[in-house]
N, C-alpha and C positions, 0 to 999 in steps of 0.2 A: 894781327887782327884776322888776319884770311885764317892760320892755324888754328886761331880760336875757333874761328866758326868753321871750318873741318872737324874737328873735334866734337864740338858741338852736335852736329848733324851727325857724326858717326855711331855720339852715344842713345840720340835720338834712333835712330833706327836697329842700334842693337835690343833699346826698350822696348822697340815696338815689335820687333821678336821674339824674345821673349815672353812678352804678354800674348804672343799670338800661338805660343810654344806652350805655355802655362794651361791656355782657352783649351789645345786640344787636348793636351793630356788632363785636363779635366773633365771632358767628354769620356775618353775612352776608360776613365775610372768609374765613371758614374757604370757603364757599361759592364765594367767588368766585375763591381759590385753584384748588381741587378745579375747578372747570369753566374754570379758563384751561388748567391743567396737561393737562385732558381733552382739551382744542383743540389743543393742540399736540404732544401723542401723536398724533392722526385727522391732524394736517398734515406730520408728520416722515413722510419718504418708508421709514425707518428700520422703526419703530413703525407704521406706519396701518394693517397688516395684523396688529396682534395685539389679539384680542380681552381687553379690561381695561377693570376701573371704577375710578376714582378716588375717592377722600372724603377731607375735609382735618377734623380737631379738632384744635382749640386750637393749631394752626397746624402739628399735622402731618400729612404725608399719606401714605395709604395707598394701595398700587396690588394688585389684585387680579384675576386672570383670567388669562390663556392668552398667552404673548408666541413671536412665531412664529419666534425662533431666541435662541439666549444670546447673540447681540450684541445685537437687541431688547431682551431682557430688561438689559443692562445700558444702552442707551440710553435706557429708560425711565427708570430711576434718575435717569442724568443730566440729566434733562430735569425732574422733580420736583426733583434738590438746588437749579438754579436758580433757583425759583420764589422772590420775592423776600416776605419776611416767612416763610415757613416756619421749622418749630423743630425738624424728622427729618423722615426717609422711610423708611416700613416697604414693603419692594420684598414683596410675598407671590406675585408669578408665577411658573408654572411655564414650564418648554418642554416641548414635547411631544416623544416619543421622534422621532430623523429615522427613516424608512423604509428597509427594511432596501436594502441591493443586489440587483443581477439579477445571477443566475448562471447562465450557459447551460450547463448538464454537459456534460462530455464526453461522447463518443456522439450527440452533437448533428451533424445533416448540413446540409451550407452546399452548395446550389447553385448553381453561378455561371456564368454564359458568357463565356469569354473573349473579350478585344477585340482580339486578332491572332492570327495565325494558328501553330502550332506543329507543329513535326518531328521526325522523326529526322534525317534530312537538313539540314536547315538550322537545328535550333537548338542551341544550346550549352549544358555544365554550367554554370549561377552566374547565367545569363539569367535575368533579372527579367522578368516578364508580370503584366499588369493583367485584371481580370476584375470582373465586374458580379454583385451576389445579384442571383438571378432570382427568389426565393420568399422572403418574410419567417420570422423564426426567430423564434416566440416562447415565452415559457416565463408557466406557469402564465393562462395568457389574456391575456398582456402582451406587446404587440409589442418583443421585446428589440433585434432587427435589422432595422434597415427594409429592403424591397425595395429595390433601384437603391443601396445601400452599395458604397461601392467597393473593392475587395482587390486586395492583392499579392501574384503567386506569385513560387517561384524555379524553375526545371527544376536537378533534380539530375542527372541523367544525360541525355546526347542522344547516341547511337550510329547513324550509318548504317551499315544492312545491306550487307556485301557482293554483287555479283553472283554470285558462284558460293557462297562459302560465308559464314560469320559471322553474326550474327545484329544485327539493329537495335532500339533501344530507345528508351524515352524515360521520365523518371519525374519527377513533377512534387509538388508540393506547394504551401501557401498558408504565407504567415507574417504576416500582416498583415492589417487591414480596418477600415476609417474609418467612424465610427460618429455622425451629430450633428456632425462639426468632429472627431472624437476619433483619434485612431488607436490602437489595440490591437495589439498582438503575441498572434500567435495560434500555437496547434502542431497540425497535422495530419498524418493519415494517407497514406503516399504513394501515388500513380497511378504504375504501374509495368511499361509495358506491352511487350513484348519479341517481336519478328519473326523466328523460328529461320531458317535459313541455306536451307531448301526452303519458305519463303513459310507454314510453320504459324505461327498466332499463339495467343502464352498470354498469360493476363491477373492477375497477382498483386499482392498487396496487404502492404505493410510498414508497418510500425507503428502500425497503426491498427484491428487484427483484421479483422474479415470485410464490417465498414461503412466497409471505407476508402477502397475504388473498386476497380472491375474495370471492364476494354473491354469496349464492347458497340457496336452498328453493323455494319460491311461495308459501307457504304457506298464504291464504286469511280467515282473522276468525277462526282460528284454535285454539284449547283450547291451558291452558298454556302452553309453554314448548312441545306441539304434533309435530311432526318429523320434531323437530329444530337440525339441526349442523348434517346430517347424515354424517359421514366419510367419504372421498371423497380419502383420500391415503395422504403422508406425504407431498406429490409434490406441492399439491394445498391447499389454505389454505382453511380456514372456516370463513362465516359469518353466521351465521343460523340467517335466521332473511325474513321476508313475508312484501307483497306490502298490505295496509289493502285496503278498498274500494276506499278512497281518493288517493290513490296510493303513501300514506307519507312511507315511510322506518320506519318499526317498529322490532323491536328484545325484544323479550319479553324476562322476567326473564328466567332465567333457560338457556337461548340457548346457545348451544355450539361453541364459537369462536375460529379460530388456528390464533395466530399470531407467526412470525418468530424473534428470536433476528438478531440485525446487528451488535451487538459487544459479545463479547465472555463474558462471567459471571465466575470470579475465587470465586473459591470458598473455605475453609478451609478445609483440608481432616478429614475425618469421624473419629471419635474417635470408637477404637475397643471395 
């Protein structure tokens, strides 16, 4: 009877070692879960940029904190269901809202200097022209358009003046501008500039109200690009561009144009 109950009591406290041997190495699993799972969120090129903790109990684990977009945030998950011995995954991150877009408003003025030269004499309606921002557009203290962006115009109208009578014209517009690799489609206001039949010249603006561009210059034989597009203030646009002898409407290379948008340009907000 004594041996029995020696026996007894021997096997009793080997059980109870082992359950005590079980309790910890079930702690330090739970652990070593939760810090491999951590490792390889900080090493997935996916996940390494969103801020989260992991903790694993009783072999499940929980992720908590900030994942830096909803594929993160579901790449995390996947990366905890793989963890081998786990028993769930509680996914608790958020995403953060994305940032909103740029929108350059209409009434917004784009100055640009052409990169060839334009006429009434020698250019035609539907002629595509390439032109350079000279000045960055930015909205709210955010560079939306970087300087040296490159645009597309088209000339709507190109009329040579007659000699004796007729009048010459030219009117021009932007429809485009590459932004980062992007190209945008843009709508502005048109340059619209007309040389009556006795050499007067008027300067009118279509569709774009009073910020859409008006001639400015007189420039007669002036070398290239010489005190083309002077500033005039954001109010009034810019044509830089001289009546030559013939009194045709020329804008040489290089001269500085302001045209106005009539419809607002969204844009993708700026990657930090």
């Amino acid at each position: 009877m004594a041996a029995f109950f020696k026996t007894a009591v021997a096997s009793l406290l080997v059980s109870t070692m082992l359950g005590f041997s079980v309790g910890c190495s079930k702690h330090v699993s739970d652990d070593a879960i939760a810090q491999d799972v951590q490792s390889k969120v900080a090493a997935d090129p996916e996940t390494k940029d969103s801020a989260v903790s992991v903790t694993a109990k009783d072999g499940k684990v929980t992720i908590k904190g900030k994942a830096s977009s909803s594929a993160a945030q579901q790449k995390l998950e996947q990366i905890a269901r793989q963890e081998p011995g786990i028993s769930g995954v509680d996914n608790q991150t958020a995403v953060p809202p994305p940032p909103p877009p740029i929108v350059v408003p209409a009434g917004t003025a784009l100055i640009v200097t052409v990169d060839q030269a334009l006429s009434s004499k020698t250019s035609q309606a539907g002629q595509t022209f390439l032109a350079t921002l000279a000045r960055p557009v930015t909205v709210e203290g955010t560079v939306a358009i970087p300087k040296g962006a490159s645009v597309t115009g088209t000339v709507l109208r190109a009329k040579e003046k007659g000699k004796i009578k007729g009048e010459g014209e030219l009117a021009l517009s932007l429809n485009s501008i590459t932004i980062r690799g992007k190209n945008y489609t843009i709508d502005t206001g048109t340059l619209d500039s007309t040389v009556k039949g006795k050499g007067k010249r008027t300067a009118v603006t279509t569709g774009g109200g009073a910020a859409g561009g008006a001639l400015i210059g007189g420039i007669a034989g002036g070398g290239k690009g010489a005190g083309i597009g002077a500033l005039v203030g954001a109010a009034g646009g810019l044509l830089g561009g001289a009546l030559t002898g013939n009194k045709q409407i020329e804008i040489p290379a290089e001269s500085a144009l302001t045209f106005t948008l009539t419809r607002s340009l969204t844009l993708p907000p700026r990657a930090e």
